[in-house]
C-alpha positions in Angstrom: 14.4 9.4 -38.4 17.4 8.0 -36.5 16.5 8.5 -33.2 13.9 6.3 -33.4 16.5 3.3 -33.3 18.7 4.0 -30.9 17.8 1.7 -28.5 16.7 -1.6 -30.5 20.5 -2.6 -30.7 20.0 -3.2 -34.0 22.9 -0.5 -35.4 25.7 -2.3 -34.6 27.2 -1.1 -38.3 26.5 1.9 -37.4 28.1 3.4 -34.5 30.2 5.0 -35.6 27.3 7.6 -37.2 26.2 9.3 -34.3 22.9 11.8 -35.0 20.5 13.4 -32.6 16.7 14.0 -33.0 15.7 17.1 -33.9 12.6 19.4 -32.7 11.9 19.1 -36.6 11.6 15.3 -36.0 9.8 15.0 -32.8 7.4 17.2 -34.8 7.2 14.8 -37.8 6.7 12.1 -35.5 3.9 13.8 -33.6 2.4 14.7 -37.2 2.6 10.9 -38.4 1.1 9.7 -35.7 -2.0 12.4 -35.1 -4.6 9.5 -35.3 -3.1 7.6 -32.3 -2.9 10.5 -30.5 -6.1 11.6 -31.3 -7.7 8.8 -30.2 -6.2 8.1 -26.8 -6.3 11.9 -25.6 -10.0 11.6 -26.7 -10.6 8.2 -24.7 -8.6 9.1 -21.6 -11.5 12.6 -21.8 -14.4 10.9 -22.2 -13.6 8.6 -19.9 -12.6 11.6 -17.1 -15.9 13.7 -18.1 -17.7 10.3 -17.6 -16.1 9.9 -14.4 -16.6 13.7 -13.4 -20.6 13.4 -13.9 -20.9 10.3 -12.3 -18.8 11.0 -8.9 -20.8 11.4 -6.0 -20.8 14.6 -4.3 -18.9 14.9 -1.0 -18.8 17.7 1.3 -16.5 18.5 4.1 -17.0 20.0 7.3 -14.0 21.3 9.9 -13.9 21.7 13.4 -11.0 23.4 15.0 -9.5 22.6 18.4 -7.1 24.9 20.4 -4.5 22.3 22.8 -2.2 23.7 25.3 -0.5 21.9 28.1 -2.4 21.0 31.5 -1.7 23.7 34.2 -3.6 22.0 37.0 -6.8 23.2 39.3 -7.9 25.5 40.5 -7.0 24.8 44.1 -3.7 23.1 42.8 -1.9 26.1 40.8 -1.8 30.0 40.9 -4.6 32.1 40.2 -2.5 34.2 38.1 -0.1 31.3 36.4 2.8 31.8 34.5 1.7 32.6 30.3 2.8 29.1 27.9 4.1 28.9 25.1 3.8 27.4 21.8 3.0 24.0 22.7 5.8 21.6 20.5 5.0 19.7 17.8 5.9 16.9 20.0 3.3 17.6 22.6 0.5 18.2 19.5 1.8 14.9 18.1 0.8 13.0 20.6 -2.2 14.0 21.3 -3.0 13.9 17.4 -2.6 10.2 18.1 -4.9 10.3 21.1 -7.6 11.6 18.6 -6.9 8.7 16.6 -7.2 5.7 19.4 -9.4 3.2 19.4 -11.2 4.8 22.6 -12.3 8.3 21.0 -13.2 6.7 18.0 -15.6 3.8 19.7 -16.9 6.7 21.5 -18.0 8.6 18.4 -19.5 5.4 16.7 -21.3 5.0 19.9 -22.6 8.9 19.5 -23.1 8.2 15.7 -25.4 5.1 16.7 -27.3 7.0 19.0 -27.8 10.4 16.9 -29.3 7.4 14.0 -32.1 6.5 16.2 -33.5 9.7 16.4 -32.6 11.1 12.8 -34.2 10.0 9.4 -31.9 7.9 8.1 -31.6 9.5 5.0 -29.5 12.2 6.3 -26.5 9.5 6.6 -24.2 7.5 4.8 -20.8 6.4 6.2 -22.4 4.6 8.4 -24.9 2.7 6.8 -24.3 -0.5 5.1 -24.5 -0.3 1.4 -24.3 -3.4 0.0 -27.8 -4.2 0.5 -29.1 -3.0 -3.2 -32.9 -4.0 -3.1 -33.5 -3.8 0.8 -33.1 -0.7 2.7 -29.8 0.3 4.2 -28.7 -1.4 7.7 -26.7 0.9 10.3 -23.2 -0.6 10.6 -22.1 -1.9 14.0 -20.3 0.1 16.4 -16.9 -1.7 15.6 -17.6 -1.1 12.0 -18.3 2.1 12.2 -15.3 2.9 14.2 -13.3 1.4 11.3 -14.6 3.5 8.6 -14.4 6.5 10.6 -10.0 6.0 10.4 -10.6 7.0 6.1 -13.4 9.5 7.0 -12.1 11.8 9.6 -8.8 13.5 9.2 -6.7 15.2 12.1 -4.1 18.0 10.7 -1.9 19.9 12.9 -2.0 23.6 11.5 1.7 24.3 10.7 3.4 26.3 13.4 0.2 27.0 16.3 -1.2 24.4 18.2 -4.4 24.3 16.2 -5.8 21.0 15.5 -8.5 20.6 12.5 -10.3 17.8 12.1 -11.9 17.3 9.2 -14.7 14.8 7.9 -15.7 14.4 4.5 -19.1 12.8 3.6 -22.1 12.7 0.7 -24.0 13.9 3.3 -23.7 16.9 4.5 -25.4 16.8 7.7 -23.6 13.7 8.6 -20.4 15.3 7.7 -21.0 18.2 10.5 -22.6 16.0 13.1 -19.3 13.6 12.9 -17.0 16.4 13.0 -19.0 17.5 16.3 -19.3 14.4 18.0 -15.5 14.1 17.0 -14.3 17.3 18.6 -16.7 16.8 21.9 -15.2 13.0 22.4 -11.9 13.9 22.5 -12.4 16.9 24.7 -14.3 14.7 27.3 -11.7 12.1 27.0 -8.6 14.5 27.4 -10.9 15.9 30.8 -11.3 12.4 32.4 -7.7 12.0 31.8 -6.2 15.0 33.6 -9.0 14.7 36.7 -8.3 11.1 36.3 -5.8 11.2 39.5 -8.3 13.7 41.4 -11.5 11.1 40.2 -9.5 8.0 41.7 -8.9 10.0 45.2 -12.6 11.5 45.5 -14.3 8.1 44.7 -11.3 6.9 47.4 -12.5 9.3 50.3 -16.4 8.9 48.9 -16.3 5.1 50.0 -14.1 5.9 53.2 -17.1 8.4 53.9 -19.3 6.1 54.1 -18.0 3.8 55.8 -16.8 6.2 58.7 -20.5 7.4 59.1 -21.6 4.0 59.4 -18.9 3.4 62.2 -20.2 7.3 63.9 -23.8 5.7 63.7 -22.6 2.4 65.4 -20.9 4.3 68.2 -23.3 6.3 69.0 -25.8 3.4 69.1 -23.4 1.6 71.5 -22.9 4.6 74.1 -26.8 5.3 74.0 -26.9 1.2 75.0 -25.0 1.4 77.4 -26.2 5.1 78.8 -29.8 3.2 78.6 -28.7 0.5 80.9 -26.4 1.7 83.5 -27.4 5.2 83.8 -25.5 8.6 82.9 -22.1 8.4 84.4 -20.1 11.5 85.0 -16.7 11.9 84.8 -14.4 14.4 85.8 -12.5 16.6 83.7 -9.3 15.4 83.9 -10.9 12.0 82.5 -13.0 14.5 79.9 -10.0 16.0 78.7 -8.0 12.3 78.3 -10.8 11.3 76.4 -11.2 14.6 74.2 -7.3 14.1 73.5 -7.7 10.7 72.4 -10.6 11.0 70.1 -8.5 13.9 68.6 -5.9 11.9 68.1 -7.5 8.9 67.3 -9.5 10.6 64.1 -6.0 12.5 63.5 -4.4 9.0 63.1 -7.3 7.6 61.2 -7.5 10.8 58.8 -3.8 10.1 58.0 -4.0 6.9 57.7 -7.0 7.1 55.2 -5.1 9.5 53.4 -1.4 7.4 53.3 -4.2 4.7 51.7 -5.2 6.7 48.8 -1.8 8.1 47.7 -0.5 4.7 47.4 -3.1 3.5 45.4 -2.8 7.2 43.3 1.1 6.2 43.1 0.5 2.4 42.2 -1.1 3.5 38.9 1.7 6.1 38.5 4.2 3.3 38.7 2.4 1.4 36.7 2.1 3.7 33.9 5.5 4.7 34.1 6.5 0.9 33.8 4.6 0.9 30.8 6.7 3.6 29.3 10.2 3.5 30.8 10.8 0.6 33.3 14.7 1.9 33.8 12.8 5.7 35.2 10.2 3.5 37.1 13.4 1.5 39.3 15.8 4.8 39.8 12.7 6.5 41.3 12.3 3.4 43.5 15.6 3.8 44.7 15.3 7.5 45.6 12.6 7.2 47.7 14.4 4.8 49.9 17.1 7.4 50.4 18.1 7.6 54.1 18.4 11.1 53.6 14.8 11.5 52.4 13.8 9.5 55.1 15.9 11.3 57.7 14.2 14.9 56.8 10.6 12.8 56.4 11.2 11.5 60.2 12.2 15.0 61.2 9.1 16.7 59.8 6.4 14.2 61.2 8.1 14.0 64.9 7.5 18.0 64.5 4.3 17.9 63.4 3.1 15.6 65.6 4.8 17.6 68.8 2.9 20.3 67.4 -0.3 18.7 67.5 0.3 17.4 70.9 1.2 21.0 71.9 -2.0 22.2 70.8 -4.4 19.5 72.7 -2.6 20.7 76.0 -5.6 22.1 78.0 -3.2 24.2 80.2 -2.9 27.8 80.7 0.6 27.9 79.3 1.4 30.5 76.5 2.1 27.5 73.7 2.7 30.6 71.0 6.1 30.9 70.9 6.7 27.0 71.1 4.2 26.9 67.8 6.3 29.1 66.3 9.5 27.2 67.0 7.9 24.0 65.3 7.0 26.2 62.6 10.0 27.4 61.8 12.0 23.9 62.6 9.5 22.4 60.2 10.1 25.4 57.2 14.2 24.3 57.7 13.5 20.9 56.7 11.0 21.5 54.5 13.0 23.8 52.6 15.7 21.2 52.5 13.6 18.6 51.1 12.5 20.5 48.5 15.9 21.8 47.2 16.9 17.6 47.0 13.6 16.8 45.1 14.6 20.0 42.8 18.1 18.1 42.6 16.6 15.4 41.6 13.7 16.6 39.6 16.6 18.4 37.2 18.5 15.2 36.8 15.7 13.2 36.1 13.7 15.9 33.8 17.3 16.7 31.6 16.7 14.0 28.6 13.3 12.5 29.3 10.1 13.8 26.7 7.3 15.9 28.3 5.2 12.6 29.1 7.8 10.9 31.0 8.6 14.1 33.1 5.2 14.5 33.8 4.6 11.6 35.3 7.9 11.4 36.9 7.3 14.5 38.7 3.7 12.8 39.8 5.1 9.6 41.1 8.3 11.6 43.1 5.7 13.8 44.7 3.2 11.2 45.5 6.1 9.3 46.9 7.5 11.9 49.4 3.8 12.3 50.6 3.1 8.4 51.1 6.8 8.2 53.1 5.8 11.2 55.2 2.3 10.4 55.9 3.6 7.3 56.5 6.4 8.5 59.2 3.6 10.6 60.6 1.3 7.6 61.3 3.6 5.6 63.3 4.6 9.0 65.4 0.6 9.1 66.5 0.5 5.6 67.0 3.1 6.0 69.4 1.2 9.2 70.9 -1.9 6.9 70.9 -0.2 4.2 73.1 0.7 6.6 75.1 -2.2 7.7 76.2 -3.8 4.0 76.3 -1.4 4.0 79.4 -3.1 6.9 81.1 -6.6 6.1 79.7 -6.1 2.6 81.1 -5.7 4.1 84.9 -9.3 5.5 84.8 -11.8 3.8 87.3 -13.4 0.5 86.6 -16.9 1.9 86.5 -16.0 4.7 84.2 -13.9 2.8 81.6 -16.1 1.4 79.3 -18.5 4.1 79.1 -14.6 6.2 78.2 -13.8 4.1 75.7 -17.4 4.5 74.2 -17.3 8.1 74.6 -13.5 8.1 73.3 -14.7 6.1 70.1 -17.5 8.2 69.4 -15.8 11.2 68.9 -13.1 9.5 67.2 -15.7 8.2 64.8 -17.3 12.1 64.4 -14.2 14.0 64.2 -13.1 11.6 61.5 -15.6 11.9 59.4 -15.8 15.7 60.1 -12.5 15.5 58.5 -13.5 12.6 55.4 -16.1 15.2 54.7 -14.9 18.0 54.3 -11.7 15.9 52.3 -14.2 14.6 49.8 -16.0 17.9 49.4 -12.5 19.5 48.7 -11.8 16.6 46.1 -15.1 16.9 44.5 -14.3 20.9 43.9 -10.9 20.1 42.9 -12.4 17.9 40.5 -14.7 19.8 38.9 -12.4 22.6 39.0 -9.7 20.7 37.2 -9.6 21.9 33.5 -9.2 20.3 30.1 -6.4 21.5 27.8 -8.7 21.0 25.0 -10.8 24.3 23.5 -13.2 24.1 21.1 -12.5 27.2 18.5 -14.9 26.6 15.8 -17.8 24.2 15.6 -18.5 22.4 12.3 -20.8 23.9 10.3 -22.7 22.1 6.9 -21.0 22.8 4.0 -23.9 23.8 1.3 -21.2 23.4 -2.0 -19.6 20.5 -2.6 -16.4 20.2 -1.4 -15.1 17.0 -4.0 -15.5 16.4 -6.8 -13.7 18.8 -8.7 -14.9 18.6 -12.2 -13.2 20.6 -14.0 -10.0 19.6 -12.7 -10.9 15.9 -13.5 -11.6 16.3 -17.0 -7.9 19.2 -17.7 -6.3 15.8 -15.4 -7.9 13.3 -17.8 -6.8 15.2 -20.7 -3.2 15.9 -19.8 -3.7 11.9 -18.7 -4.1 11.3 -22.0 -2.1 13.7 -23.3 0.8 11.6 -21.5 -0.1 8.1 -22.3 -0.4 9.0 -26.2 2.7 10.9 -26.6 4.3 7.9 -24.3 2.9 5.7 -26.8 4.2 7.5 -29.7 7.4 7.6 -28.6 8.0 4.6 -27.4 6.5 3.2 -30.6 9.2 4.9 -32.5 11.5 3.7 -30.3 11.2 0.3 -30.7 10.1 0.6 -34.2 13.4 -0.7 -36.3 11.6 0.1 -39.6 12.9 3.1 -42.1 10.4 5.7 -42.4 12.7 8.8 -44.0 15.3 9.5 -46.4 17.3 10.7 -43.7 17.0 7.2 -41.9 18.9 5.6 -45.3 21.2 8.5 -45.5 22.4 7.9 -42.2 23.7 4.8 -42.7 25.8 6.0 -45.6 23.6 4.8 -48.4 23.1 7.1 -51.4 19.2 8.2 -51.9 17.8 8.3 -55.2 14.7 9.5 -54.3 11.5 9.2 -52.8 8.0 7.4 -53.8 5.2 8.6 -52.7 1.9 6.6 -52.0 0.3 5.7 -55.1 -3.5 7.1 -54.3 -5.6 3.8 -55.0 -3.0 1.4 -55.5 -3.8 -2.0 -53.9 -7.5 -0.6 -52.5 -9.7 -3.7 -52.8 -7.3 -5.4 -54.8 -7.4 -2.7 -57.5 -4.4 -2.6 -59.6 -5.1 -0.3 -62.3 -3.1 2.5 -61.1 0.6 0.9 -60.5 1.6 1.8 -63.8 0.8 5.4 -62.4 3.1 7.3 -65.3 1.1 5.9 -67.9 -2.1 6.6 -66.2 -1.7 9.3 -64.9 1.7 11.3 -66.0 1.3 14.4 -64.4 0.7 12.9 -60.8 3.1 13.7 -57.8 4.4 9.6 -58.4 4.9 10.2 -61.9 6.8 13.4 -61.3 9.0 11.4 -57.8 9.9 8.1 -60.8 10.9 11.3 -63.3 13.2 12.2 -60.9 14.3 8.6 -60.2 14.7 8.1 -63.8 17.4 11.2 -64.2 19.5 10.5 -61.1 20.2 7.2 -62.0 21.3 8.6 -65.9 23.6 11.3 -63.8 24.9 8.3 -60.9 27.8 7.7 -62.8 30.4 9.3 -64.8 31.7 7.8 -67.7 32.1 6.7 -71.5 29.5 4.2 -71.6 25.8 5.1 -70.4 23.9 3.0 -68.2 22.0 0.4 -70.2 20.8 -2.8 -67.8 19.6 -2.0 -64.6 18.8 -4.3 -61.6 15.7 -3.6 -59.2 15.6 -5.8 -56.4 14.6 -5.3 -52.6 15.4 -6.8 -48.9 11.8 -8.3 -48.6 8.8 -9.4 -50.4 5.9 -6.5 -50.2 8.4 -3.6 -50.8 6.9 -2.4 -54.6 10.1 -3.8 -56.3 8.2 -4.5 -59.4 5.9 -1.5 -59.2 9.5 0.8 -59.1 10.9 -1.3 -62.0 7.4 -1.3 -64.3 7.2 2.9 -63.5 11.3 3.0 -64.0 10.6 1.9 -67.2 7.7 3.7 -68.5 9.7 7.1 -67.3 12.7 5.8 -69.7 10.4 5.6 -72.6 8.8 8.4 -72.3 11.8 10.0 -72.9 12.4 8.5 -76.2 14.4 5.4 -75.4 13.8 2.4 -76.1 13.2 0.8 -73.0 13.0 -3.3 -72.0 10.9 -4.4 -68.8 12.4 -8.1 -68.0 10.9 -9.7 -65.2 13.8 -11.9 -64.0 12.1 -12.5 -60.6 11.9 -16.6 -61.6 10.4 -17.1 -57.9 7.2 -15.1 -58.0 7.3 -13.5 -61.3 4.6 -10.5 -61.5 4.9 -8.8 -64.4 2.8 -10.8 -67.0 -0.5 -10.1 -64.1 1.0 -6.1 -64.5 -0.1 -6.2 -68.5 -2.6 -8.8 -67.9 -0.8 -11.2 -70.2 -0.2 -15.2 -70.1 3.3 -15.6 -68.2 4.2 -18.0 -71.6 6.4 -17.5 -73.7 9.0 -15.6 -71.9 13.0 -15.6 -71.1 12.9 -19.1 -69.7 11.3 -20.9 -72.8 13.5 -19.0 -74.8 17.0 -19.9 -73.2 15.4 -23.6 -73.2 15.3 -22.9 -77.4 11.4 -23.2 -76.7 10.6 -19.6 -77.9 12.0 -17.3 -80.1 13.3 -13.9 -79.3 10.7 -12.1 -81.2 8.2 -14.6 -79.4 8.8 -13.4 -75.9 9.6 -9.8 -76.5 6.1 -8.0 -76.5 5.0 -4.3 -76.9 4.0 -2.9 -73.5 1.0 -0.3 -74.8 3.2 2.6 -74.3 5.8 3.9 -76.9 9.4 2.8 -76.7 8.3 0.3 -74.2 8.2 -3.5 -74.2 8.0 -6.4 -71.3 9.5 -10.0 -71.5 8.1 -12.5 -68.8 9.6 -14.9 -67.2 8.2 -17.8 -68.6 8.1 -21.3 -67.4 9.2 -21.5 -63.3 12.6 -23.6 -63.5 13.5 -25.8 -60.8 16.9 -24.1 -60.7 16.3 -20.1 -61.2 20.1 -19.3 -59.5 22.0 -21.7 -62.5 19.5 -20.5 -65.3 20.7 -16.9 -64.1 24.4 -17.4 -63.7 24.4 -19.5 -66.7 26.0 -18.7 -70.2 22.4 -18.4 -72.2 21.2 -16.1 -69.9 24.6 -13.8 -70.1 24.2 -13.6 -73.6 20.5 -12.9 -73.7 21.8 -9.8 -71.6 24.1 -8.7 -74.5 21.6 -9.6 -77.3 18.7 -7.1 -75.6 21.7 -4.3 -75.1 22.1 -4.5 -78.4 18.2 -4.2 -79.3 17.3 -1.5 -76.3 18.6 1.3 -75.4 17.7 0.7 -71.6 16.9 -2.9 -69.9 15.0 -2.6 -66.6 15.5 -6.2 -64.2 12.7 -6.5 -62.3 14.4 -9.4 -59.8 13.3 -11.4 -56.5 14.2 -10.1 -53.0 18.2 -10.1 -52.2 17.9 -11.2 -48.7 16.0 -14.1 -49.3 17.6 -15.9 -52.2 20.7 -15.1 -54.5 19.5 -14.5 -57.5 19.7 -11.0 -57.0 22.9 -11.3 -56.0 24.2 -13.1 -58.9 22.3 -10.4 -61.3 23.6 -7.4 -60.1 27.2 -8.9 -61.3 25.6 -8.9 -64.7 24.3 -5.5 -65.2 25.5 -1.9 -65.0 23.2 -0.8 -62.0 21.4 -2.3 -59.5 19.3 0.2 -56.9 17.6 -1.3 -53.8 13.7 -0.2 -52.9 12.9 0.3 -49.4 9.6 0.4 -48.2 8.4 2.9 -45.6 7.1 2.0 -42.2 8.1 -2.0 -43.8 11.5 -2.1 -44.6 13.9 -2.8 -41.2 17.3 -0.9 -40.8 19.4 -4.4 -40.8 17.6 -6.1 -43.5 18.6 -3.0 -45.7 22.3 -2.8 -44.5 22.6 -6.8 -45.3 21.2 -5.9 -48.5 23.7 -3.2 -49.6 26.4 -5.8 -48.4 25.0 -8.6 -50.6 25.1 -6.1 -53.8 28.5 -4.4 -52.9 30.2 -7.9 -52.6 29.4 -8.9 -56.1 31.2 -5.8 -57.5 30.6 -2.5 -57.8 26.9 -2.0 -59.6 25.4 -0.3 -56.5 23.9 3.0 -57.1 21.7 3.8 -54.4 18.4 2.5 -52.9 14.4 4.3 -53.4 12.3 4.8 -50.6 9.1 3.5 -51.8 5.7 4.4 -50.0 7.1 7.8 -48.4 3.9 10.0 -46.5 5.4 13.4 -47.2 4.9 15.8 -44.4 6.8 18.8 -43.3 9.1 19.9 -45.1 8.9 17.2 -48.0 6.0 18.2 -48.8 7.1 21.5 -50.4 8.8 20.0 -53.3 4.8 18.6 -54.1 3.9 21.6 -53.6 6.1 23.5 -56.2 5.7 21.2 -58.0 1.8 21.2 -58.6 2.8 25.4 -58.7 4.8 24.9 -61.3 2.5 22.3 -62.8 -0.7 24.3 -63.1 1.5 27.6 -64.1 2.3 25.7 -67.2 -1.6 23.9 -67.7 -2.6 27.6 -67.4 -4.6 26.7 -64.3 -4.7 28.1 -60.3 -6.1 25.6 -57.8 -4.6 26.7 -54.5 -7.1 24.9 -52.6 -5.5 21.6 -54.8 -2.2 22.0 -53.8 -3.0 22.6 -50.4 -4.8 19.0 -50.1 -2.0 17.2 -52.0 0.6 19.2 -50.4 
């Protein structure tokens, strides 16, 4: 088949012959080569069903988690908020990688570790170290297991929804459900610390400012009851009451604010320093609007209102303060209102191209950073009250001073943490009010089928594996394979076909020769029939006076059953009543005194030497009209013996004797001989061996023959495997065959076929 060559770049003589593979040759190729293919399909399928009984079972178990955007607590947002939608793929994205942190993970090892203690062992197995063979298994560390539990646990978005599954195979089972579990519950604990995370840091923040203010309320009332104890109750009037009542309002007022200016910077030092983390060009432009002097302007105007207000409402008088409340209300809702449409302003600006995260936050720090400048402005406006009164408190008499100032601290101390109090009970409600964004939809639950592996599936995969592979091999095989296999193959390179040999059943088995002169032995055979054939082409390859009476068989190569197509050649020819010469004129490696089991003395040699006479070296064959010469003694100069005049006229004397002369000669390729003989006869044919023979030692062959004249008549494809359609011609043939024996054996043509 041609297509088999065309990428050796080996055909340079023949591009000009362009041909195409047929589905006729794909299929004789696939047909050749059944044992190959056979094989490897059958290896590659043991080798999956081996593989398929062997895998370990491994089950998987799925939790699914619902995650929606934080909307606050309780306290913080509406009790009727606004309905979300679909969270973006960003969002989910993001917290996907969350899942997938080092912290979540080190918590479920830590779980894992914890669950082992107090579970047979047995009932785990990602865990455990298995490279101990003879000694029990050894639980992993937690770092180790954290590691493994990246290949073990997979986190999938579900395509559209903000559902998150994740999934964890295992060989166990019950350790496949308790790590998707523990999984699940991690991350939603670690999503809930980090949106309370603000309102932890500001309840631990008035929790220590607690305490210490109750201490301070404990110290002044120790002090005043000292000093009560030693000089006696002192009573004061009530204007002094009052001062001191106002004070001690003022005082904790000041002291609340200034405990509460304390934890919104430190809440908005972490802000900033996240934000830094993320975007340090957002961090500085929000730095720079908070020093705004109109911020600040509208901050100042607020706190000097608020603080009148507070100072309008410790006024002990009799005065209708109503309708100056409401005034500060509603100077206060102006500027208010005002501040909030320039922190919109800005909040637009700022949200326009940053991601969710970054807008978050940036709408945290803004917020925090109004409050800390306000509470800020505020402070210094009491302060200023504070002194104020100092001047007035200052006037009081001598003797009643210092129990005052007791008095005035004292209350400070327990309307402060009156106010720290009730503060840090507020934060710990907001706290525990805050919720997660993270839902728990569907617990893991043990699988009780295995989910992997899929038998079945492995052994159609290993089998369409192999499938592949041999079919790949095949083909490329043939395609680097440069050797003839078909008549076509010679036909294609414009080379006239003279027919086809098959194998020779038991030829060269062991050694055993007894069947290569197969039309003698055996005349009625399929070879026998193929070297009929042979025998009346190459009477009918040319047209002319003169039949064809000395004919050359030669070859490319050693191995290619040149002397086997020249001994049956011969034996066809006289078998059909002509007296027919065998001449071995291969003086190299002569073979056809070993054919008839004869000594390889006397023969043509000894006789052109005058050693021999003619009817000396001329010897019947066992068949009738057939006789052999050999070659005689090996000369040290076989190409001038041949081209000589003896041997020319040794030609002429057994033209005259026979009616055909059959040259059995050594390969053309490899010395000239050949070459020089085929200028000597009438014919010269070239054997080519199947599955041996290569496409450029054949066209150099033809070349060699053509350029010595014009005795080329075509070449024999020796050792031919007939399939497909070639082997209908056997098979007619044997029809034909046992219609004339008288016999019917089907089932034998079907095998020989």
């Amino acid at each position: 088949m041609e297509f088999n060559n065309s990428g050796s770049g080996n055909n340079s003589n023949s591009d000009n012959m362009e041909s195409s593979a047929s589905l006729k040759d794909y299929i004789n190729l696939v047909r050749n080569n059944l044992l190959p293919i056979i094989i490897i399909v059958v290896a590659a399928t043991l080798a999956a069903i081996i593989y398929a009984v062997s895998a370990v079972n491994i089950y998987k178990s799925t939790t699914s988690l619902k995650i929606s955007k934080p909307q606050g607590s309780l306290l913080s947002s509406s009790l009727m908020p606004d309905l979300q939608s679909f969270t973006d793929d960003r969002f989910i994205s993001t917290e996907i990688e969350v899942m997938k942190s080092n912290s979540v993970r080190y918590n479920v090892a830590q779980a894992l570790i914890d669950s082992f203690k107090t579970v047979s062992p047995d009932s785990f197995y990602i865990i455990l170290n298995h490279n101990f063979k003879s000694q029990p298994k050894e639980l992993l560390s937690k770092r180790a297991i954290a590691d493994l539990l990246k290949t073990a646990v997979t986190i999938e978005q579900k395509r559209g929804i903000d559902i998150v599954d994740i999934s964890v195979e295992s060989p166990s089972p019950y350790e496949a459900e308790l790590i998707a579990n523990l999984y699940a519950h991690a991350y939603k604990n670690f999503n809930l610390e980090a949106n309370r995370n603000q309102l932890t840091i500001v309840k631990n923040f008035l929790a220590e400012q607690s305490t210490e203010k109750q201490a301070d309320l404990l110290k002044s009332e120790d002090a005043l009851s000292i000093f009560q104890a030693k000089n006696g109750i002192i009573a004061l009037d009530a204007q002094s009451t009052s001062l001191i009542k106002q004070m001690a309002d003022f005082e904790a007022q000041r002291d609340d604010v200034k405990i509460d200016f304390a934890g919104t910077i430190k809440v908005l030092s972490q802000l900033k320093e996240e934000l830094v983390q993320q975007n340090p060009r957002v961090a500085a432009y929000l730095e720079s609007l908070a020093s705004q002097s109109y911020f600040q302007a509208l901050q100042e105007g607020l706190a000097k209102l608020q603080v009148n207000k507070d100072l309008a409402l410790t006024d002990n008088s009799q005065i209708d303060k109503s309708a100056m409340i409401k005034q500060y209300d509603d100077q206060m809702a102006v500027l208010k209102e005002k501040l909030n449409e320039k922190v919109d302003i800005l909040k637009k600006g700022l949200f326009a191209s940053n991601p969710d995260e970054i807008k978050d936050l940036t709408q945290k720090i803004l917020e925090a950073s109004v409050k800390s400048k306000s509470l800020s402005i505020q402070l210094d406006e009491l302060n200023k009250i504070i002194a104020k009164f100092d001047v007035q408190f200052n006037k009081l008499p001598e003797t009643s001073i210092e129990y005052a100032r007791l008095e005035r601290n004292r209350l400070a101390d327990e309307k402060l943490y009156s106010l720290l109090e009730e503060k840090y009970q507020e934060a710990l409600i907001n706290e525990q009010s805050q919720p997660g964004n993270v839902f728990i939809i569907d617990k893991a639950i043990r699988a009780h089928t295995p989910d992997k592996p899929n038998r079945k599936l492995i052994v159609l995969i290993g089998f369409v594996i192999g499938a592949g592979l041999s079919f790949g091999f095949v083909f490329i095989k043939n395609y680097f394979d440069n050797t003839i296999k078909t008549p076509e193959d010679i036909q294609n390179r414009n080379i006239n076909v003279l027919a086809w040999i098959p194998q020779i059943e038991g030829l060269g088995v062991n050694g055993n020769k007894d069947f290569e002169f197969i039309v003698a032995k055996k005349p009625d055979s399929i070879p026998s029939e193929a070297f009929r054939a042979l025998r009346t082409r190459i009477q009918y390859s040319k047209i002319g006076s003169e039949a064809l009476k000395t004919i050359l068989v030669t070859s490319s190569a050693p191995s290619e059953g040149k002397s086997t197509v020249a001994l049956n050649l011969a034996g066809t020819f006289a078998q059909s009543n002509k007296k027919t010469l065998l001449l071995d004129a291969d003086l190299r490696k002569p073979r056809v005194h070993s054919i008839f089991k004869a000594d390889k003395f006397p023969g043509v040699i000894d006789y052109l030497f005058g050693q021999a006479k003619l009817d000396e070296i001329i010897r019947p064959a066992g068949l009738n009209n057939l006789s052999y010469v050999t070659s005689g003694t090996i000369p040290p100069n076989p190409s001038e013996m041949i081209e000589s005049k003896p041997m020319q006229d040794f030609l002429a004397e057994m033209r005259k004797r026979f009616d055909v002369v059959i040259l059995d000669s050594a390969p053309i390729v490899a010395v000239t001989d050949s070459e020089i003989l085929s200028t000597l006869v009438d014919a010269t044919l070239l054997v080519v061996s199947a599955e041996l023979t290569e496409f450029d030692l054949m066209t150099k062959s033809v070349e060699l023959i053509k350029n010595g004249g014009s005795s080329f008549i075509g070449a024999v494809l020796n050792n031919f495997t007939y399939k497909s359609g070639y082997g209908s011609y056997y098979k007619y043939y044997y029809y034909y065959s046992n219609q004339t024996n008288g016999k019917k054996s089907h089932r034998s043509t079907k095998l020989k076929a």
